[in-house]
N, C-alpha and C positions, 0 to 999 in steps of 0.2 A: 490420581491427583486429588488432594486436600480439596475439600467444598470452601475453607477458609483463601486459600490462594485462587480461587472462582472468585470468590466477593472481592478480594482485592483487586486483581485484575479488572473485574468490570465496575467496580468503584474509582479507580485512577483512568480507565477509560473513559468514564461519565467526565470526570474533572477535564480530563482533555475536550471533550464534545462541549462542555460549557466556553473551554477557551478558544475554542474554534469558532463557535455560534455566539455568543455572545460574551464577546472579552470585559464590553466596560460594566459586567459583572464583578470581574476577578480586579482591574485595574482602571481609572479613570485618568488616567497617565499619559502622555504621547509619546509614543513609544521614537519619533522621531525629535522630541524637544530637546535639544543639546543644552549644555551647562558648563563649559570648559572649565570651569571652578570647583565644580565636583567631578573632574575627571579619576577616574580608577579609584573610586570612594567604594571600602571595604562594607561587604556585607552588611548591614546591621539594622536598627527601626527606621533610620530614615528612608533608606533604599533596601528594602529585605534580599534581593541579588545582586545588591553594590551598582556600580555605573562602570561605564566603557570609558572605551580612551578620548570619548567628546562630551561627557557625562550624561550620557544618555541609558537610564534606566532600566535594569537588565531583566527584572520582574515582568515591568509592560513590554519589553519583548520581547521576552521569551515565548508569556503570552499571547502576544497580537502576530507572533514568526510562526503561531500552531495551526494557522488557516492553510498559509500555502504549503505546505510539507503535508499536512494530514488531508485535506481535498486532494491536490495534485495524486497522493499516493489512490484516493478514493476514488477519482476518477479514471485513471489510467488501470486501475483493480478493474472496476466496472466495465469499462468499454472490452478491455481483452478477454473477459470474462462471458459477454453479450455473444461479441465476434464470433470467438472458438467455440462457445458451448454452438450457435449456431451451425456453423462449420462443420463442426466435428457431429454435430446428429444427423447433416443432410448428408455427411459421409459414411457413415453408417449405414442409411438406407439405400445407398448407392449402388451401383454394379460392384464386384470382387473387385475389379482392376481398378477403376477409381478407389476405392477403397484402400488397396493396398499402397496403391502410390501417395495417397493422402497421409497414412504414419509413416510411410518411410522418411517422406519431408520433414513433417514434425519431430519425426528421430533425429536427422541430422542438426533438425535449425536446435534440440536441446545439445545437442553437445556442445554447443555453443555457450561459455558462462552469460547468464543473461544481463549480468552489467557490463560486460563487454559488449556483447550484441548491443543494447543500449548506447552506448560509447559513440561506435560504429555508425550508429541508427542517427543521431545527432548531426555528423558530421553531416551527413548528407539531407537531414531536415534543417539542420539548422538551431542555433543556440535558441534561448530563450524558454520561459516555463512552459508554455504550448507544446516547445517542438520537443522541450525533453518529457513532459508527459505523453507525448503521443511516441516518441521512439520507447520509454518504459512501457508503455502498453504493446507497441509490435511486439516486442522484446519476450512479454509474460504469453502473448498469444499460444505460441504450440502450445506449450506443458496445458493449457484449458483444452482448446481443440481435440488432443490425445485421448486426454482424460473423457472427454465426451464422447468420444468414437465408440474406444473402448464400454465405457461402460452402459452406453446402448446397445451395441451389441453382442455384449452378454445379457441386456435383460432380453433383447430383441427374438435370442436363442432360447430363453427359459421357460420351463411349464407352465407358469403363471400367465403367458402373454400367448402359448400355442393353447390352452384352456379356454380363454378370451375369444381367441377368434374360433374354437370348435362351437361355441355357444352363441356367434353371431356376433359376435362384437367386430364392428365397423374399426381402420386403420387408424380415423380416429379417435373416436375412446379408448383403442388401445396404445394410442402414443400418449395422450393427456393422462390417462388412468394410470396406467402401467410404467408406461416406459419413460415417461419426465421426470415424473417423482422422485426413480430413483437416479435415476444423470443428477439432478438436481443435488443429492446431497451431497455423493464426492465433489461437484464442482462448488458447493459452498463451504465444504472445507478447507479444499484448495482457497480460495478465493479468499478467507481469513489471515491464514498464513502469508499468499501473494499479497496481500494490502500490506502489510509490512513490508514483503521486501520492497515493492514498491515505492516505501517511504523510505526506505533506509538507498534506493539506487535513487530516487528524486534528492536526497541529501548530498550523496555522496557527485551528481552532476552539478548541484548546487555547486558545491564545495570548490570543484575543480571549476570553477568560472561560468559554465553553460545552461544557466538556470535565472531566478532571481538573482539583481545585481543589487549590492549595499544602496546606501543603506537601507533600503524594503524591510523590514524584520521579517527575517526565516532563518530556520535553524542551521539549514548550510550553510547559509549566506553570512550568518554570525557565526559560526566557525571559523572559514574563511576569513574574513574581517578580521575577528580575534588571535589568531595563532600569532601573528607577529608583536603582540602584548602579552603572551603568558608569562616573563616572568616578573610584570608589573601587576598583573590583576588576574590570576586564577580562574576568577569563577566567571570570566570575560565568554572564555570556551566550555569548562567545569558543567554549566547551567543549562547552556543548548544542547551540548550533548548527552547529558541526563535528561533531558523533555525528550529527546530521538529514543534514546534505550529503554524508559520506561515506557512510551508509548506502543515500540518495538514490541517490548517485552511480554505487556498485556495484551496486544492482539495472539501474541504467538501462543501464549499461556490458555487464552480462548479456545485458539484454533485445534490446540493439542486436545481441550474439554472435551470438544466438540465431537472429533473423533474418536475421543473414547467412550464417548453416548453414543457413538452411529455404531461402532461397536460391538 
């Protein structure tokens, strides 16, 4: 991978991080201030992403929609993240038999598509951006957990860690020293990758109704909203969905970096 598509990637990430953290940088707009007189007003200086079917400004929401889709996705990364890595190291150190019945679960609960599991996970927590961040994060848990298991205990088995303890090294220093470090990096390049999907299955529960409700600005939510005006105003949906792909895009672009430096 290009060192030039690195900097752009983590330069349209910064952009997104400013419009997440501080929007009335990028726009000082209300992203809910309607204008029914400027409804479906085409692209141009006045409105640079034109206005909606209530004239409400597509630029500040595109803007002010990058909180709850890129947190929600951050946080549900996070929490599943914390969970399984947890999980998955005390299973590791476990007896054989816990151990083995611990991937076999996580085997089964992956074959499961994780937007579906998600789906599924919803029904039974319940709508709203809480319950569908918290079903996207069950949802991400195994594939962390696995990954933690496994790669404790292969360092767990390696020379580096049976050296350690021939020289005295206490169970301590050899799990901090040795054995975190390296759990730590596949589960932070998984965890790159998972914050995307993340955002892109928080969009897509948006979308189908069980997330943020209109008009909040979020980018599933203006999807939603918009599809039934595409063929009055294009860039209605055009706009949200290009803030979802590019931010996609650049975490993935990252995540791919990332693993070829670990490498």
């Amino acid at each position: 991978m290009t060192r030039a598509l690195r900097w752009v990637a983590a330069c349209l990430l910064a952009a997104v991080a400013i419009a997440v953290f501080a929007p009335t940088v990028l726009t000082a707009v209300d992203p809910l201030a309607t204008d029914p007189s400027a409804a479906f007003t085409a692209p141009g200086p006045g409105h640079l992403l034109g206005t909606d079917q209530v004239g409400r400004d597509m630029w500040a929401r595109v803007v002010h929609g990058s909180a709850s889709t890129v947190l929600s996705g951050l946080a549900a990364t996070a929490a599943a993240l914390v969970c399984g890595g947890v999980l998955g190291l005390l299973s590791a150190f476990g007896p054989g038999p816990v151990r083995a019945l611990f991937l076999r679960v996580t085997e089964v609960a992956l074959a499961i598509p994780e937007f579906l599991l998600a789906l599924l996970l919803v029904a039974v927590i319940g709508a709203g951006p809480t319950g569908v961040a918290i079903a996207v994060a069950v949802a991400a848990f195994p594939g962390y957990a696995r990954v933690a298991a496994l790669s404790a205990r292969e360092v767990i088995g390696s020379p580096a860690v049976e050296a350690a303890r021939l020289v005295g090294a206490g169970p301590s220093r050899r799990f901090f020293v040795h054995v975190l470090p390296r759990v730590a990096r596949p589960l932070g390049s998984l965890a790159a990758a998972g914050a995307a999907f993340a955002m892109l299955s928080i969009a897509g529960l948006t979308f189908l109704g069980l997330g943020i409700a209109p008009p909040s600005p979020d980018w599933g939510a203006m999807l939603a909203e918009g599809q039934g005006f595409v063929s009055r105003g294009w860039w209605i949906v055009v706009f949200p969905g290009l803030a979802l792909v590019v931010t996609v895009g650049a975490l993935t672009v990252l995540a791919r970096a990332a693993r070829e430096d670990r490498a």
